[in-house]
PDB file of N, CA, C and O in Angstrom:
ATOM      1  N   UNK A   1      45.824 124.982 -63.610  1.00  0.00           N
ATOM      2  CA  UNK A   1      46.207 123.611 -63.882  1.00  0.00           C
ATOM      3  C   UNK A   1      45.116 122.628 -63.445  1.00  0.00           C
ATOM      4  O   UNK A   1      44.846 121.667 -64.165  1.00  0.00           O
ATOM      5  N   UNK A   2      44.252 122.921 -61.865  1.00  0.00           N
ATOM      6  CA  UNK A   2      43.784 121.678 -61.739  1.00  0.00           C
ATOM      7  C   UNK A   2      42.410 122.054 -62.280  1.00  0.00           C
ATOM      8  O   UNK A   2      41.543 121.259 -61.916  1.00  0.00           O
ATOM      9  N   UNK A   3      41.868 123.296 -63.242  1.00  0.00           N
ATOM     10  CA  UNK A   3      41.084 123.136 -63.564  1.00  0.00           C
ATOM     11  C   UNK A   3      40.775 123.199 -64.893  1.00  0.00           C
ATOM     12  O   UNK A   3      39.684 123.554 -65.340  1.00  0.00           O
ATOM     13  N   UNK A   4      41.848 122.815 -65.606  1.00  0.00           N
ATOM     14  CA  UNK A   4      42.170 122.385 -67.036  1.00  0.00           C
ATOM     15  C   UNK A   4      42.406 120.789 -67.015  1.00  0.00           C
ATOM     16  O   UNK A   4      42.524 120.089 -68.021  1.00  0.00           O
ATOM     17  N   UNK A   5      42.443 120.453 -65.986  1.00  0.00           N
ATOM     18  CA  UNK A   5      42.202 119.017 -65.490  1.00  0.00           C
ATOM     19  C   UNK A   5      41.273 118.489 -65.159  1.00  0.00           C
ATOM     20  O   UNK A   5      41.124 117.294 -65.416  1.00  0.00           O
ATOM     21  N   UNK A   6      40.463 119.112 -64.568  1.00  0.00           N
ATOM     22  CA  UNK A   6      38.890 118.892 -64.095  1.00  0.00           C
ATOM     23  C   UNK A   6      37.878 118.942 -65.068  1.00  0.00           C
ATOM     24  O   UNK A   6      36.784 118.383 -64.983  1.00  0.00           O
ATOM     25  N   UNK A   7      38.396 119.819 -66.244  1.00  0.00           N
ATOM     26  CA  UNK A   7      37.503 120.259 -67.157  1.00  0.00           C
ATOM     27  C   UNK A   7      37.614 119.130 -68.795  1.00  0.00           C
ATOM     28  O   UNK A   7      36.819 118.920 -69.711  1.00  0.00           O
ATOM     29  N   UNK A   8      39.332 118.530 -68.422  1.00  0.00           N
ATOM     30  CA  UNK A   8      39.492 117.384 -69.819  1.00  0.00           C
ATOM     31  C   UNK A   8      39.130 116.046 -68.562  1.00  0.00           C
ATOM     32  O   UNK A   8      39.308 114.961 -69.117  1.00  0.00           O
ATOM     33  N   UNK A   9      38.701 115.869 -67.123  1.00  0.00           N
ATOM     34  CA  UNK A   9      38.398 114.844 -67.216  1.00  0.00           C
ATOM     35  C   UNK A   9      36.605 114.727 -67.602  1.00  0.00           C
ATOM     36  O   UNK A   9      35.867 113.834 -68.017  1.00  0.00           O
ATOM     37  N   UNK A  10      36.448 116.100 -67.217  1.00  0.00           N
ATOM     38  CA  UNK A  10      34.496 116.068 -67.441  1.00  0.00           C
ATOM     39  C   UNK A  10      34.377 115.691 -68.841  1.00  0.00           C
ATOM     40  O   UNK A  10      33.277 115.196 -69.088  1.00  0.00           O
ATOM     41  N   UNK A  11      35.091 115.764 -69.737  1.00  0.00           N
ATOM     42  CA  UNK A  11      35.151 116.289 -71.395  1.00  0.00           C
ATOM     43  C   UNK A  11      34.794 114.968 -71.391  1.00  0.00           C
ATOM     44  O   UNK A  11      33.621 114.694 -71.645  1.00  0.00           O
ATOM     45  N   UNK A  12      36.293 113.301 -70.933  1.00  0.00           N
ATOM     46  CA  UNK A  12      36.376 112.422 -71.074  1.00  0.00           C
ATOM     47  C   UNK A  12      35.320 111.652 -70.823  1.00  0.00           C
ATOM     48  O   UNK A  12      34.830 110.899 -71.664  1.00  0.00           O
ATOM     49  N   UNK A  13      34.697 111.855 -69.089  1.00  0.00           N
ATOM     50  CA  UNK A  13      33.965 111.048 -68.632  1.00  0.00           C
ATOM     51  C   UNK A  13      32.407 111.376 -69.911  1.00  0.00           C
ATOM     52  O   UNK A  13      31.594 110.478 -70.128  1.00  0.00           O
ATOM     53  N   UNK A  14      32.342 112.186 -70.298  1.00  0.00           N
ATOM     54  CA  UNK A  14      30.806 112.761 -71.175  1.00  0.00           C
ATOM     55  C   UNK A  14      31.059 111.902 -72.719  1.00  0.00           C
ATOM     56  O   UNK A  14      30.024 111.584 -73.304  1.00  0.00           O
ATOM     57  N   UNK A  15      32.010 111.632 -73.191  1.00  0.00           N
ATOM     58  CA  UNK A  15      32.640 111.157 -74.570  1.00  0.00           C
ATOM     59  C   UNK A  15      32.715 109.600 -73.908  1.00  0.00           C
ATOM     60  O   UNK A  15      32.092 108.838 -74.647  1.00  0.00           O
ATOM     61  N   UNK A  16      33.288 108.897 -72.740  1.00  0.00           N
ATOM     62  CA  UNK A  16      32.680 107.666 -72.740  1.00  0.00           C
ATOM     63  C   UNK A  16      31.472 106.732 -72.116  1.00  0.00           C
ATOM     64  O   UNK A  16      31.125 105.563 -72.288  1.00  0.00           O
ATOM     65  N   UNK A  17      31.128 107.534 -71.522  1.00  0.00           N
ATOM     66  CA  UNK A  17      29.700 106.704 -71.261  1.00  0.00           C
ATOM     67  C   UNK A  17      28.592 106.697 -71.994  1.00  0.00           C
ATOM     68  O   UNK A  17      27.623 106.681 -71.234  1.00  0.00           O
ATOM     69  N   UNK A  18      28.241 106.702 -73.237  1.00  0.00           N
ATOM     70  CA  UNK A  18      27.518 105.699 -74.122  1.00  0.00           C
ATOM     71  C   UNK A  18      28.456 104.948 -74.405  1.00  0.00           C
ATOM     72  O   UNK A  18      28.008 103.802 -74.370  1.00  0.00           O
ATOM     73  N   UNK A  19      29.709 104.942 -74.718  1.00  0.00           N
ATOM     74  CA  UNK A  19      30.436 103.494 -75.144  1.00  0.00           C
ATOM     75  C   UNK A  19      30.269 102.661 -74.017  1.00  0.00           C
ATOM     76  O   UNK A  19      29.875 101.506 -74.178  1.00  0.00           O
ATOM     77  N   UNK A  20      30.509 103.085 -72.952  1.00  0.00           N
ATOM     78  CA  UNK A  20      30.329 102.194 -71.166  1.00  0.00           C
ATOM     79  C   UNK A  20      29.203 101.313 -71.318  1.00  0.00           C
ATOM     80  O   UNK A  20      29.119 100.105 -71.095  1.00  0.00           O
ATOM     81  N   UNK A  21      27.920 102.562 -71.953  1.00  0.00           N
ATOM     82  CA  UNK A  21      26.702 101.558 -71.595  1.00  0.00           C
ATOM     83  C   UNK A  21      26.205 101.007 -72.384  1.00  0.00           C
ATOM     84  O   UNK A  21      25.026 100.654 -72.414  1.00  0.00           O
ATOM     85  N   UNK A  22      27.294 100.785 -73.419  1.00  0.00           N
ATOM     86  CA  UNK A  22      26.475  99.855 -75.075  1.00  0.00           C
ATOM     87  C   UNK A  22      27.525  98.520 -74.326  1.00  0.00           C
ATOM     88  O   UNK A  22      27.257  97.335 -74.522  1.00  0.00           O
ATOM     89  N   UNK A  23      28.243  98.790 -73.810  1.00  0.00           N
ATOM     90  CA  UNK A  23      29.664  97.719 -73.474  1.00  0.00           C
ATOM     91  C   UNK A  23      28.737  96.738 -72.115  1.00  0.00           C
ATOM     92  O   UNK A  23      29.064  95.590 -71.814  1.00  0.00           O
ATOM     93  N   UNK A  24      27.787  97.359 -71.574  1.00  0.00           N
ATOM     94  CA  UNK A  24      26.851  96.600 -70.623  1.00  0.00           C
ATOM     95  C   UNK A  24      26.644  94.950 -70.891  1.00  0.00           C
ATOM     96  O   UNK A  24      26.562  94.662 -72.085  1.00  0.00           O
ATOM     97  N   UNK A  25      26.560  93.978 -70.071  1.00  0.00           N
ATOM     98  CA  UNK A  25      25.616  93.040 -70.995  1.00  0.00           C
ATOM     99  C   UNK A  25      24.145  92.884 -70.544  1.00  0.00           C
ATOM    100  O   UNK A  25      23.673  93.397 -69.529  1.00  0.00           O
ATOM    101  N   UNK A  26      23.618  92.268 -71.250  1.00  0.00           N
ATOM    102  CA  UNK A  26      22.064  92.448 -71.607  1.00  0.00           C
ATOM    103  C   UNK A  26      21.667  91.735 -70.402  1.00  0.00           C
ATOM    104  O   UNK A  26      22.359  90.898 -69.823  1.00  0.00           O
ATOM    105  N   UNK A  27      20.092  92.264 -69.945  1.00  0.00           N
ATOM    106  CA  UNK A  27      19.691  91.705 -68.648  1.00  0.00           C
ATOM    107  C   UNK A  27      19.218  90.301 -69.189  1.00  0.00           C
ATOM    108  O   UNK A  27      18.856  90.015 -70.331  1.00  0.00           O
ATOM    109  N   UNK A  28      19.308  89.565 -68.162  1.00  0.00           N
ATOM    110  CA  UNK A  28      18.261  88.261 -68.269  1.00  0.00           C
ATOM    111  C   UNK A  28      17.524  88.024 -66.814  1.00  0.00           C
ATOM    112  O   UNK A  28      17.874  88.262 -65.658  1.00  0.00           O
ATOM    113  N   UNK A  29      16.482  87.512 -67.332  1.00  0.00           N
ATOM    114  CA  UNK A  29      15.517  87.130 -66.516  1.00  0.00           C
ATOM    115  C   UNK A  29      15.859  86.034 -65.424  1.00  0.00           C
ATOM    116  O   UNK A  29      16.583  85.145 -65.872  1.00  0.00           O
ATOM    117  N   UNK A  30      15.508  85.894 -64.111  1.00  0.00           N
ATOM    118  CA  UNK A  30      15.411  85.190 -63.509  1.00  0.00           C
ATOM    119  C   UNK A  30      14.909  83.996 -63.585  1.00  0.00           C
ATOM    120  O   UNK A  30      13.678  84.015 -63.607  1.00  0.00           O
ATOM    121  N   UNK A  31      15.610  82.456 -63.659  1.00  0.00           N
ATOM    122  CA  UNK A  31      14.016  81.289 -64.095  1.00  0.00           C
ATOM    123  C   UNK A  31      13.083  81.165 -62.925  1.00  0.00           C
ATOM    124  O   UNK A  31      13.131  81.121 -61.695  1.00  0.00           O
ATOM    125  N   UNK A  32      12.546  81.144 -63.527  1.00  0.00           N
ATOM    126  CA  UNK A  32      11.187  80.954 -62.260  1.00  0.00           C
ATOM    127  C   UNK A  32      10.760  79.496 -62.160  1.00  0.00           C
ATOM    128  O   UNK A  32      10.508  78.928 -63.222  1.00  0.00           O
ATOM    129  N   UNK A  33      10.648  78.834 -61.050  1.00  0.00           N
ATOM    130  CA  UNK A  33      10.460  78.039 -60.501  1.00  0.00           C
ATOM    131  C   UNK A  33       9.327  77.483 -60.986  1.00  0.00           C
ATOM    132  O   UNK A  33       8.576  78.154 -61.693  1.00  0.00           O
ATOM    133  N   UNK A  34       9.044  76.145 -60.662  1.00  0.00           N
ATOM    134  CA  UNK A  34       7.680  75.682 -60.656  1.00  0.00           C
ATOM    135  C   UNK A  34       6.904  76.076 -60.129  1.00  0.00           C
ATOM    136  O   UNK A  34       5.783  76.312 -60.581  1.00  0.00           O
ATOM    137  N   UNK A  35       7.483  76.355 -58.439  1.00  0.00           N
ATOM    138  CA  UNK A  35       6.640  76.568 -57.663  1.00  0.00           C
ATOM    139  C   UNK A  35       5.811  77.842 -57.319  1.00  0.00           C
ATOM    140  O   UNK A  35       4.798  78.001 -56.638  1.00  0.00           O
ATOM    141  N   UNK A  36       6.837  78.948 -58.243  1.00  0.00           N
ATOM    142  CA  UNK A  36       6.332  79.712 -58.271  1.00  0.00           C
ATOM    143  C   UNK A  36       5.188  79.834 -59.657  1.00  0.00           C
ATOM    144  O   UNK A  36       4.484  80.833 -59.802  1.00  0.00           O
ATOM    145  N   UNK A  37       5.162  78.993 -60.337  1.00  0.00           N
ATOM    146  CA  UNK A  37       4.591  79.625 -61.254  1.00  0.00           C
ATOM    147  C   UNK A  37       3.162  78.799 -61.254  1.00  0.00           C
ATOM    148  O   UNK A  37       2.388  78.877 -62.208  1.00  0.00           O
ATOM    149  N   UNK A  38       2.858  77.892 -59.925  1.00  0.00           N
ATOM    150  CA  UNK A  38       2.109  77.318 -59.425  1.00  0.00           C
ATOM    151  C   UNK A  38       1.237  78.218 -58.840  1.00  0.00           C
ATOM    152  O   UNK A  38       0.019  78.217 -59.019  1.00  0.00           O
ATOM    153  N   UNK A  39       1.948  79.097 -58.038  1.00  0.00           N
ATOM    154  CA  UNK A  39       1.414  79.919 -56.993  1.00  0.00           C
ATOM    155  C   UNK A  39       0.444  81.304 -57.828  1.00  0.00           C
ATOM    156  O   UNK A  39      -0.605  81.941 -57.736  1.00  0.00           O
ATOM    157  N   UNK A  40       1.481  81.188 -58.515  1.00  0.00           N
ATOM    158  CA  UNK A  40       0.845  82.769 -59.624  1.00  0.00           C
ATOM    159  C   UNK A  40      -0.470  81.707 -60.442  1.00  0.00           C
ATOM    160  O   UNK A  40      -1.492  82.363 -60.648  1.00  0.00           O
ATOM    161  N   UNK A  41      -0.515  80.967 -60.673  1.00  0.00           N
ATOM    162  CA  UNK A  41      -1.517  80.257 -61.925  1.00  0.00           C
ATOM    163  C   UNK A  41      -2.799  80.324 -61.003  1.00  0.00           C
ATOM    164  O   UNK A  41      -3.775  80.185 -61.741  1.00  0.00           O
ATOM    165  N   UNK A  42      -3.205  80.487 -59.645  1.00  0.00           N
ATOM    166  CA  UNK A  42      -4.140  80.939 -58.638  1.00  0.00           C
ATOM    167  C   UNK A  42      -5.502  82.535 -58.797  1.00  0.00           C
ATOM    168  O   UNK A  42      -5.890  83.236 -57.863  1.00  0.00           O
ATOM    169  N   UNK A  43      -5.815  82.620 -59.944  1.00  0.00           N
ATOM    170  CA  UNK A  43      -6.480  83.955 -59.925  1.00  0.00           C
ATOM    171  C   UNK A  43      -7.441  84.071 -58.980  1.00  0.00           C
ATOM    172  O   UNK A  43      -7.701  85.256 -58.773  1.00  0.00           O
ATOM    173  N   UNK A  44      -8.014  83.388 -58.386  1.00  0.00           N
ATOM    174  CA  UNK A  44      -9.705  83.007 -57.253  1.00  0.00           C
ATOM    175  C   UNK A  44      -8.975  83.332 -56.145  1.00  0.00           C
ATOM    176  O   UNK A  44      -9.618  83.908 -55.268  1.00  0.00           O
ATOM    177  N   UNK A  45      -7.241  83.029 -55.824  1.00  0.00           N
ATOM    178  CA  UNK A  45      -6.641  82.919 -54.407  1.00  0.00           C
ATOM    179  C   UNK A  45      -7.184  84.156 -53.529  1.00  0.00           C
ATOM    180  O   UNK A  45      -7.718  84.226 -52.422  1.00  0.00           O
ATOM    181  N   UNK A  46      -6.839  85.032 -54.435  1.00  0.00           N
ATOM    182  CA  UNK A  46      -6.582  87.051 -53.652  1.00  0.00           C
ATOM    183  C   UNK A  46      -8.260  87.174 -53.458  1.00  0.00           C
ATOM    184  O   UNK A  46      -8.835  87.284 -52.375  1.00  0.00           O
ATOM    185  N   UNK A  47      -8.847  87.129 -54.702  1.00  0.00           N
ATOM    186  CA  UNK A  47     -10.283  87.434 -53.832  1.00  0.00           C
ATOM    187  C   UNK A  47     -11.047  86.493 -52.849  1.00  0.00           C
ATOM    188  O   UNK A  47     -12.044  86.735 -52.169  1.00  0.00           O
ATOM    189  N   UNK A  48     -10.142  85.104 -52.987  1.00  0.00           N
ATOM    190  CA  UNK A  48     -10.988  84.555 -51.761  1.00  0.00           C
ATOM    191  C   UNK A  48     -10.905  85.202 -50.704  1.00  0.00           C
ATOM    192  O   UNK A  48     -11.882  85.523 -50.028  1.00  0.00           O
ATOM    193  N   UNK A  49      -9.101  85.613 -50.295  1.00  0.00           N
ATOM    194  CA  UNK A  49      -8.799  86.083 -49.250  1.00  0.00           C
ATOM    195  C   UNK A  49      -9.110  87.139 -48.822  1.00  0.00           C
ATOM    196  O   UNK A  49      -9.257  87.365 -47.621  1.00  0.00           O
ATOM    197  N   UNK A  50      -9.337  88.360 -50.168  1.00  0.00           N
ATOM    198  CA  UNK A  50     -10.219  89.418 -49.332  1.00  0.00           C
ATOM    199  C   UNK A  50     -11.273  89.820 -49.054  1.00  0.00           C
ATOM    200  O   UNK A  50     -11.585  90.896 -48.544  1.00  0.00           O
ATOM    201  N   UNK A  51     -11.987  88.840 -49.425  1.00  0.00           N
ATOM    202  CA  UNK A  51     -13.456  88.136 -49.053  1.00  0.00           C
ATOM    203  C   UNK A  51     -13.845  87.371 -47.435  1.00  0.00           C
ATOM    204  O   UNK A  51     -14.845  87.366 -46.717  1.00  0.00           O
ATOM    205  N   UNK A  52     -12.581  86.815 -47.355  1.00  0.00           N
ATOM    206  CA  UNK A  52     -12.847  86.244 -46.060  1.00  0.00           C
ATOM    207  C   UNK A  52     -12.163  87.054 -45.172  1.00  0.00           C
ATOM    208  O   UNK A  52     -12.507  86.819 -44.014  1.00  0.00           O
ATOM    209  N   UNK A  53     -11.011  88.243 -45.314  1.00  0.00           N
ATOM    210  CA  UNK A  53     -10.949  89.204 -44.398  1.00  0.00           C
ATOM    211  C   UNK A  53     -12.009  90.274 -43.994  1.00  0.00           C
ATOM    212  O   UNK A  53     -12.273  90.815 -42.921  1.00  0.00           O
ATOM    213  N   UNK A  54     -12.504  90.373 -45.222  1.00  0.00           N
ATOM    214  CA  UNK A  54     -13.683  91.426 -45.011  1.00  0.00           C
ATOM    215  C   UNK A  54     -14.745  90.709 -43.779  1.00  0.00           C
ATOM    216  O   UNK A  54     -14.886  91.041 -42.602  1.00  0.00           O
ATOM    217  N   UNK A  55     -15.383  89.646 -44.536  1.00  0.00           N
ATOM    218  CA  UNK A  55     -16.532  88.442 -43.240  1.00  0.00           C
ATOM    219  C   UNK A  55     -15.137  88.866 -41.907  1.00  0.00           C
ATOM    220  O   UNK A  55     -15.059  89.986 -41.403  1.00  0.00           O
ATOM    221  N   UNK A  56     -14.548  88.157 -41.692  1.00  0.00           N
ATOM    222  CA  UNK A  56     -14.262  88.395 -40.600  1.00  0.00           C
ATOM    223  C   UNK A  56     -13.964  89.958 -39.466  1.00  0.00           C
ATOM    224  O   UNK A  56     -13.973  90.156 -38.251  1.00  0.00           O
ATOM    225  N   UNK A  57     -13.739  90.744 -40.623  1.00  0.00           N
ATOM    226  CA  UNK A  57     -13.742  92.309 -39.804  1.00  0.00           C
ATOM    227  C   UNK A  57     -14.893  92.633 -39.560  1.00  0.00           C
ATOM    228  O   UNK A  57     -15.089  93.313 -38.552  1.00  0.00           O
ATOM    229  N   UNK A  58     -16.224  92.174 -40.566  1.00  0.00           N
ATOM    230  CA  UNK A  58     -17.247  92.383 -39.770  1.00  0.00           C
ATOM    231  C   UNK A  58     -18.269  91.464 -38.914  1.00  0.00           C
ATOM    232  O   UNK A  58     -19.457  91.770 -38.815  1.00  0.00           O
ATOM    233  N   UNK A  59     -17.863  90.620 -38.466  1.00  0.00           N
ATOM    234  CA  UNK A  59     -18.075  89.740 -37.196  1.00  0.00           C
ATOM    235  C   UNK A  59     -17.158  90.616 -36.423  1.00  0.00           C
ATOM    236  O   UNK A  59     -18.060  91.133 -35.764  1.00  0.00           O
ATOM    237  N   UNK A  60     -16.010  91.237 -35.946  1.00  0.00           N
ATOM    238  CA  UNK A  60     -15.485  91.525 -35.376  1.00  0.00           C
ATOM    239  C   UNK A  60     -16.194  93.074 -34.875  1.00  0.00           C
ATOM    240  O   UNK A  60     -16.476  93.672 -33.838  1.00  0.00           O
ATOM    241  N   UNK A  61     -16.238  93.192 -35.855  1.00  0.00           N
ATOM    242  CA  UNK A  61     -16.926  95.087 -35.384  1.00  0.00           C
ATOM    243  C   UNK A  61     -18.463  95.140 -34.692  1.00  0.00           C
ATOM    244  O   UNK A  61     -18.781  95.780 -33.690  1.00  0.00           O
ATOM    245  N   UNK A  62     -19.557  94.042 -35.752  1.00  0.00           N
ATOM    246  CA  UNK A  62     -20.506  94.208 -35.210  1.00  0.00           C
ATOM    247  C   UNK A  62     -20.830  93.016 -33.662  1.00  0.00           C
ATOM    248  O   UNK A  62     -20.897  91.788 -33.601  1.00  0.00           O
ATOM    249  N   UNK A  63     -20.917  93.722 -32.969  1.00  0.00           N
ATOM    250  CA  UNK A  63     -21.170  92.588 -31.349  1.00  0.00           C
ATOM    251  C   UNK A  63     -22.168  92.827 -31.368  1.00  0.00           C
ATOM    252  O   UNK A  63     -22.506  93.983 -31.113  1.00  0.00           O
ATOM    253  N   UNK A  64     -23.536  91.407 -31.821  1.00  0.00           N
ATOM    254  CA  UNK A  64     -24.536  91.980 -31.258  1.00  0.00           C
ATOM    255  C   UNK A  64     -25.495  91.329 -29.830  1.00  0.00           C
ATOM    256  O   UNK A  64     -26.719  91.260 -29.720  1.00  0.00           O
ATOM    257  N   UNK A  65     -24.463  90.926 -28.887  1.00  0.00           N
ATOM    258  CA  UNK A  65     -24.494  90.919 -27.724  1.00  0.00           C
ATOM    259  C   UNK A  65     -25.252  92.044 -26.592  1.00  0.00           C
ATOM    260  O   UNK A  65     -26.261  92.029 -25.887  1.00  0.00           O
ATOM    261  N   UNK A  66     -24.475  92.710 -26.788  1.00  0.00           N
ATOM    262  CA  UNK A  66     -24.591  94.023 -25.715  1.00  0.00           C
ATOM    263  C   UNK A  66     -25.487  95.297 -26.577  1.00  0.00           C
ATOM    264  O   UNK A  66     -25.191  95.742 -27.686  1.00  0.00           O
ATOM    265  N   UNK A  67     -26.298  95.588 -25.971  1.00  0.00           N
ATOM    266  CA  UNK A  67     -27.040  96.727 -26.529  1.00  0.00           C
ATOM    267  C   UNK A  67     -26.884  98.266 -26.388  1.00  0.00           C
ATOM    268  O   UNK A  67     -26.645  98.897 -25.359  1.00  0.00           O
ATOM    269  N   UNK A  68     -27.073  98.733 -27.661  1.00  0.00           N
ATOM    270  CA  UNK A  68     -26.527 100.390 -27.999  1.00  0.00           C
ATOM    271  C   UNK A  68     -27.174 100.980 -26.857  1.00  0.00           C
ATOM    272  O   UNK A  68     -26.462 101.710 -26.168  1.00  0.00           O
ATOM    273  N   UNK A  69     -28.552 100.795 -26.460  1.00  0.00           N
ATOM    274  CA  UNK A  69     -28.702 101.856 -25.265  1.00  0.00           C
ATOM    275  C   UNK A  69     -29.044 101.496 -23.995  1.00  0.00           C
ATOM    276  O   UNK A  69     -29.543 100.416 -23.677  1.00  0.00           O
ATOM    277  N   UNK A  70     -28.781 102.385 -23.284  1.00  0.00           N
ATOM    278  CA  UNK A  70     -28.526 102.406 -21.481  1.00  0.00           C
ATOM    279  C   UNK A  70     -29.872 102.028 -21.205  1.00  0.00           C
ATOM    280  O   UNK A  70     -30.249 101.892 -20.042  1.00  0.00           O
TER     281      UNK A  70
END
């Protein structure tokens, strides 16, 4: 019994889900802000910044203060 039950609900659940997921509604997009679309209109931003992280990691690494030998 409960597996003549198990087996017409698998039957059911397989026969409706494409109807389930045509019955979906359609995605929509998020509006995007001004401000964001300010921020994105920036292409120079990212390489300034990893331009000026780089200069600064190497001021940081090279000290040329103190000398390599004893």
């Amino acid at each position: 019994m409960i597996r003549t039950l198990a087996t017409a609900a698998a039957a059911a659940s397989l026969a409706i889900a494409p109807l389930a997921a045509q019955a979906a509604p359609a995605r929509i997009g998020a509006p995007a802000s001004a401000e964001a679309e300010e921020i994105g209109g920036a292409p120079i931003l990212l390489p300034l910044l990893v331009l000026l992280a780089a200069a600064i990691g190497i001021i940081l690494i090279t000290d040329g203060d103190s000398p390599t030998s004893p």
